[in-house]
C-alpha positions as CSV (number, residue, x, y, z in Angstrom):
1,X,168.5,148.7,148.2
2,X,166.7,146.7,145.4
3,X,164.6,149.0,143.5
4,X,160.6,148.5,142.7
5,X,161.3,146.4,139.5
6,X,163.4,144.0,140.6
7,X,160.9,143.2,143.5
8,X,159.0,140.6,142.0
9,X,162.1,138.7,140.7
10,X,163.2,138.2,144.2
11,X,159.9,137.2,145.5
12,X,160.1,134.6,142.7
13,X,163.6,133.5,143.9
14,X,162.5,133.8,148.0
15,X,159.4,131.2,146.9
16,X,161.8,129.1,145.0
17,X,164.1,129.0,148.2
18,X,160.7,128.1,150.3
19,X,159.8,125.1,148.2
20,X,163.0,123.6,148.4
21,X,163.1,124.2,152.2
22,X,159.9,122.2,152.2
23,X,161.1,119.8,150.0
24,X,163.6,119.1,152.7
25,X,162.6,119.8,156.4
26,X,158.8,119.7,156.0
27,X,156.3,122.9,155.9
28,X,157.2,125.6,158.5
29,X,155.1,128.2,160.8
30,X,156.0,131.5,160.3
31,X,154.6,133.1,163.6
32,X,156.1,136.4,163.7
33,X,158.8,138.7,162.1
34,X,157.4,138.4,158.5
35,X,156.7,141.0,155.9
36,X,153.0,141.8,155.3
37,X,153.2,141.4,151.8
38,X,155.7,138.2,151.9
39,X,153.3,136.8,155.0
40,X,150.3,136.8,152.5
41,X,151.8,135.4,149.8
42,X,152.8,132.5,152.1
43,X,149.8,132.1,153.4
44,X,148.4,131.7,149.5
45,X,150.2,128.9,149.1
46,X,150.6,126.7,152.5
47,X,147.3,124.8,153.5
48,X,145.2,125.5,156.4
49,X,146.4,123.7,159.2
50,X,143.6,122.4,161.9
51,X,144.0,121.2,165.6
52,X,143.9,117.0,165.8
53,X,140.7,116.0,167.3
54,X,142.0,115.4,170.8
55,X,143.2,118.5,170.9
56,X,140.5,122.0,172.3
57,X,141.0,124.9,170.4
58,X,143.0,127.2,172.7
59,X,140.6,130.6,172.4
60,X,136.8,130.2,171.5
61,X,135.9,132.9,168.7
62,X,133.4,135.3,170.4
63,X,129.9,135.9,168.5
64,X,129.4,138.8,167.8
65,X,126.0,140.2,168.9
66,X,122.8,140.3,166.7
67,X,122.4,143.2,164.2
68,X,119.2,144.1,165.5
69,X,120.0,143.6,168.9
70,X,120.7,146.7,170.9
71,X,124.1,146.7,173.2
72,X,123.2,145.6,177.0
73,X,124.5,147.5,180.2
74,X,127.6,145.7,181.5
75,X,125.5,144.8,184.8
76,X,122.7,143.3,182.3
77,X,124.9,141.9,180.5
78,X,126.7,139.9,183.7
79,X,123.2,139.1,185.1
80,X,122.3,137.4,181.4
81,X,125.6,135.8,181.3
82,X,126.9,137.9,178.3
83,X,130.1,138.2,180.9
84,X,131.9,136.0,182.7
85,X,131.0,135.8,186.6
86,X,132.9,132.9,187.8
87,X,135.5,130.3,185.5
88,X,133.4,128.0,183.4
89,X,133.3,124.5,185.0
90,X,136.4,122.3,183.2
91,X,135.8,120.8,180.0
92,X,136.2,117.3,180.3
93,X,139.0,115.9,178.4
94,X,138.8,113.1,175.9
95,X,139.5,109.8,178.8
96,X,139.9,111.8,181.8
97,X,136.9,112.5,184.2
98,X,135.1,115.6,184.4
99,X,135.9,118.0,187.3
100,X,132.3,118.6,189.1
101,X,131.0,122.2,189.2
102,X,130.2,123.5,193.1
103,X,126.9,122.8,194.1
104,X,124.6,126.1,194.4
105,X,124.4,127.6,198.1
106,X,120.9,128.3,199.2
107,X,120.6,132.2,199.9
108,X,119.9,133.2,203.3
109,X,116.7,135.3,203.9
110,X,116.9,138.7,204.3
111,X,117.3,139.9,208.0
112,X,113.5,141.8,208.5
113,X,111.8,138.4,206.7
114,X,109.0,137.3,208.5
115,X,109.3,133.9,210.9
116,X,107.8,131.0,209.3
117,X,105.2,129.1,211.8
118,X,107.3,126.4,212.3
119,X,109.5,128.8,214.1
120,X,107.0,130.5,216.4
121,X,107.9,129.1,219.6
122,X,104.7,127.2,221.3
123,X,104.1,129.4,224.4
124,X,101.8,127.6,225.9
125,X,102.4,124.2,225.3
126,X,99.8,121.5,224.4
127,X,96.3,121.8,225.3
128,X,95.3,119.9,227.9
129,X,92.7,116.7,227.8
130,X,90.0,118.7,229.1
131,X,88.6,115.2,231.0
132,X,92.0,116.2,232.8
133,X,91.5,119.8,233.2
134,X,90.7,120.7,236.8
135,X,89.3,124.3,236.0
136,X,86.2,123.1,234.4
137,X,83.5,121.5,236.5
138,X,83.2,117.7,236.8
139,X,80.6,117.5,234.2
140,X,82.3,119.7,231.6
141,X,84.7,116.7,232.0
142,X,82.9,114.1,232.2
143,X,81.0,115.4,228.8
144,X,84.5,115.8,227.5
145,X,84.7,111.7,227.4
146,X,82.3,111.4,224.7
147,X,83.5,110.9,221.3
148,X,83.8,114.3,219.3
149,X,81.0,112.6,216.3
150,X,78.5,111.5,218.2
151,X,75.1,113.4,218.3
152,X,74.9,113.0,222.1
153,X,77.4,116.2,222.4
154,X,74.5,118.3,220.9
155,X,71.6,116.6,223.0
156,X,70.1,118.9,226.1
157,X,67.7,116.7,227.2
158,X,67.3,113.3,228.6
159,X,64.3,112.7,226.2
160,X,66.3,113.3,223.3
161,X,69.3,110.9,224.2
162,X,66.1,108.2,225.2
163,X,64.2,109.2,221.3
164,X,67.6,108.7,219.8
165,X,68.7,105.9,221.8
166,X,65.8,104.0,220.8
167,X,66.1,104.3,217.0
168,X,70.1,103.3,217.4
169,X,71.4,99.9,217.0
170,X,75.3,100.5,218.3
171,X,76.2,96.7,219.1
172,X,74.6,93.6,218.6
173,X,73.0,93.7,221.5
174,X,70.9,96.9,220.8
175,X,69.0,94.2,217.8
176,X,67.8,91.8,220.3
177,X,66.3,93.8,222.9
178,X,62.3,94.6,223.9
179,X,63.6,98.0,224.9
180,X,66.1,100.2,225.6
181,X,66.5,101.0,229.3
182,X,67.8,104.6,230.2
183,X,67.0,105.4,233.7
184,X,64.1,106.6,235.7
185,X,63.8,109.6,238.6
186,X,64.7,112.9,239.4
187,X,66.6,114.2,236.4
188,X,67.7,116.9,239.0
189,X,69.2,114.4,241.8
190,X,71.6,115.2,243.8
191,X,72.3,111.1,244.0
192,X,73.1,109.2,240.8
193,X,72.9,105.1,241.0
194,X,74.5,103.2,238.1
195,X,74.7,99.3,237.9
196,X,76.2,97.1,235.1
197,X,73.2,96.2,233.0
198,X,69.4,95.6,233.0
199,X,68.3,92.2,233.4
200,X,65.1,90.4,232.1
201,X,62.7,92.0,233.8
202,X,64.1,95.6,233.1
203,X,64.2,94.5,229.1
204,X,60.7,93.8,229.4
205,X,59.3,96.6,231.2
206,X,62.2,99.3,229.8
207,X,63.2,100.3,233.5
208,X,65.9,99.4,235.6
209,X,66.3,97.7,238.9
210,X,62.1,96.5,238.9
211,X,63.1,92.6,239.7
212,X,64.1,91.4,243.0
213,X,67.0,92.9,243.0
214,X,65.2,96.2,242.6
215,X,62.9,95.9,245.8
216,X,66.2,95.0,247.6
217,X,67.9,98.2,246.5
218,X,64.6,100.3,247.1
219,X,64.8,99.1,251.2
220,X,68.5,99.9,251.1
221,X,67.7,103.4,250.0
222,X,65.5,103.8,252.5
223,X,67.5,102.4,254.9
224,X,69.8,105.4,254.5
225,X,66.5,107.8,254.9
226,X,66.4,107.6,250.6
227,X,63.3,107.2,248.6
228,X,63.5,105.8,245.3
229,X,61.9,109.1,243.3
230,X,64.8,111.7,244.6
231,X,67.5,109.3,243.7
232,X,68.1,108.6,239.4
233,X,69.0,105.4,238.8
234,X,70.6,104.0,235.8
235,X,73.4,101.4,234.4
236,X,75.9,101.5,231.9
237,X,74.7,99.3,229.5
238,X,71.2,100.1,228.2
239,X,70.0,96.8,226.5
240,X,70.3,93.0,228.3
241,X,73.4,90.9,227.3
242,X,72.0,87.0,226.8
243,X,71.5,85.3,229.7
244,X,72.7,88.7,232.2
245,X,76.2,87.7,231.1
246,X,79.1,90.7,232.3
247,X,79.0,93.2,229.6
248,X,81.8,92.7,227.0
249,X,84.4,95.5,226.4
250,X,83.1,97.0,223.0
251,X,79.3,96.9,224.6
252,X,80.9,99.1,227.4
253,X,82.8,101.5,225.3
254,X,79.4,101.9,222.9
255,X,77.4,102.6,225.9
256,X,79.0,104.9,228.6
257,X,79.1,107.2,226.7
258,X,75.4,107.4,227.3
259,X,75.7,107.4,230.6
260,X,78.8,110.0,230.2
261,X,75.7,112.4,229.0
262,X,73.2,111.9,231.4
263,X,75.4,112.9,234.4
264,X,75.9,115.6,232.4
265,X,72.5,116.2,232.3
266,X,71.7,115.2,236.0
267,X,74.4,116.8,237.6
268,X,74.5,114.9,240.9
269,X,76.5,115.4,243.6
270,X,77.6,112.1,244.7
271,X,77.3,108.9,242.5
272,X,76.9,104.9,244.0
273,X,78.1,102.4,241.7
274,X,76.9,98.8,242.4
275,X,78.8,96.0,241.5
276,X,82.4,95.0,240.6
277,X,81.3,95.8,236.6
278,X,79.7,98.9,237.1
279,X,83.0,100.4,239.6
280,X,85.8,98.5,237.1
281,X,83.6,100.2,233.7
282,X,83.7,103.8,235.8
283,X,87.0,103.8,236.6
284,X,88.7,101.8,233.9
285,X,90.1,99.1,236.6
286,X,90.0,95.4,236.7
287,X,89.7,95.4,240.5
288,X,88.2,93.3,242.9
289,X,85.3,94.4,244.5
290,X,86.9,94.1,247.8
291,X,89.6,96.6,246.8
292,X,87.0,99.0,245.3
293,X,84.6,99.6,248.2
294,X,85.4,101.5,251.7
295,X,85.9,104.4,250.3
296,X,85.1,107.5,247.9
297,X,87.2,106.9,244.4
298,X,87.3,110.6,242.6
299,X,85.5,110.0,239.6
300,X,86.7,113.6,237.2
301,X,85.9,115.8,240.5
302,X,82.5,113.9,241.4
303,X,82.7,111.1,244.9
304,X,82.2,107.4,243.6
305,X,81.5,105.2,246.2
306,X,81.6,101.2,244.9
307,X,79.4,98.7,246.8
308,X,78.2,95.5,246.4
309,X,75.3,94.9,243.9
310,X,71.7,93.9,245.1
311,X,71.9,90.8,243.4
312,X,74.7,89.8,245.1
313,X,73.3,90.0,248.4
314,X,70.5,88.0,247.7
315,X,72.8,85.4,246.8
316,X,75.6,86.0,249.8
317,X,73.0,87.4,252.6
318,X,76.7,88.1,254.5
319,X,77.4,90.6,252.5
320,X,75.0,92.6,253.5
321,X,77.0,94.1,256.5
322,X,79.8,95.6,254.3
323,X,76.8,97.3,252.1
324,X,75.5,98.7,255.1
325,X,78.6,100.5,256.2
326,X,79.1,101.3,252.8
327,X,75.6,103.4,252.6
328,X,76.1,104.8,255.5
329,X,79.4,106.2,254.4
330,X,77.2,107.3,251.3
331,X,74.9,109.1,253.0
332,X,77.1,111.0,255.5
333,X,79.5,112.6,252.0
334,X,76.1,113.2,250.2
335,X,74.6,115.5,253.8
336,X,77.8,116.9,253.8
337,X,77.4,118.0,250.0
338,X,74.2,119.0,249.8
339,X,73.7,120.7,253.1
């Protein structure tokens, strides 16, 4: 064995040796197997080799953690990502597409969390239209009809829908009349009579049924052992259309409601349309007359009985026989009502 003083000669030869090695094959990586001493003095001399560019490093060199930092639990440490949970998504490689990373699952809620409301169940169904609603009287339905807004829901008097009726322009109609016509008699009858419009007579004197046609009606009334103050009469419309034209649909649907309220109010027992208008406007039909009269129609609980209008019979005196079976049929229901 070579003693200490001849060491340096032969790591002068063994670097001679190395050069000429180079010279001839090219530089060479000395991985394992080398002396510590010789592997450093190597490593003086050969030049620091770096990875090409399209290359990734094999190991990333691991950051060592802030001086002032204290060291973190390992289950803080996994929570804060200071350890690995799952393998990275894949680095995409230099012309090759990037493998996606799995989408995050939504995490189920607890078992005791409370039900959301969609997910209460509906127990007892929708509510029903309470026009429809046979447990309520036929004027709590009938009061339904009118529109949620309007200030007749909050009127308890007929003066009041007449005071506010008369300040109210609600179709074009409303502007050209002398006066508004809302009925006249007993606001407690047990018999309600509703026709299709005033005429000019009724515009000028603010009543209904005061013409010719009114006299007629009065004598049918009392034909049927009726007098004109124990009935209340009425129409739907409560200003004239020009020149007693039929009402048009969006004067109808301003109006009844009106008249929705003051049968509220009334509370008869029986009601007596007259004329084809007035039964189709009730009932929402577009009927004949012939196929509306004869019998009761249920109007939301109360009897509607459809007859011919007194107009009418002054203009078709035959017609006057139908009418009179017609009242009479009226005034057997209303006896059998009333009592």
């Amino acid at each position: 064995m070579a003693d200490a003083a001849s060491l340096p000669d032969l790591l002068r030869e063994a670097r001679g040796l190395l050069a000429l090695q180079r010279a001839i094959v090219g530089p060479t990586r000395y991985r394992a197997g080398a002396e510590p001493a010789a592997a450093a003095a190597l490593a003086e001399e050969r030049p620091e080799w770096e990875p090409p560019d399209d290359e990734p490093p094999l190991l990333a060199e691991a950051a060592p953690p802030a001086p002032d930092e204290p060291p973190l639990p390992a289950g803080q440490r996994q929570a804060e990502g200071h350890l690995p949970t799952a393998a990275p998504p894949e680095t995409p490689r230099r012309g090759g597409a990037a493998t996606p990373a799995p989408e995050p699952q939504e995490a189920a809620p607890p078992p005791d969390a409370p039900a959301s409301p969609d997910d209460v169940p509906d127990l007892f169904g929708a509510l029903p239209d309470p026009s429809q609603d046979e447990a309520l009287s036929p004027y709590e339905r009938i009061e339904a009809l009118i529109p949620e807004d309007s200030p007749l829901r909050d009127m308890a008097s007929l003066d009041e829908v007449y005071a506010w009726l008369d300040e109210t322009e609600l179709v074009p109609i409303d502007r050209d009349r002398i006066h508004p016509v809302l009925g006249t008699g007993d606001p407690d009858a047990d018999l309600m009579i509703i026709g299709e419009a005033p005429g000019a007579d009724e515009d000028r004197q603010g009543e209904p049924f005061v013409g010719r046609s009114g006299q007629l009606l009065d004598k049918i009334l009392e034909a049927v052992l009726f007098k004109r103050p124990e009935v209340y009469i009425t129409n739907i419309l409560k200003s004239r259309p020009p020149n007693n034209r039929d009402p048009l649909a969006d004067e109808v649907e301003a109006h009844i409601p009106i008249l929705y309220k003051q049968i509220a109010l009334v509370r008869p027992k029986v009601l007596l349309a007259v004329g084809k208008s007035a039964g189709n406007g009730l009932l929402g039909k577009k009927s004949s007359l012939a196929s509306l009269r004869g019998t009761f129609q249920d109007f939301y609980g109360l009897p509607l009985l459809v007859t011919y209008h007194p107009a009418a019979l002054l203009r078709n005196p035959q017609w006057k026989r139908p009418t009179w079976e017609d009242v009479k049929l009226l005034r057997t229901r209303y006896d059998q009502l009333t009592g």
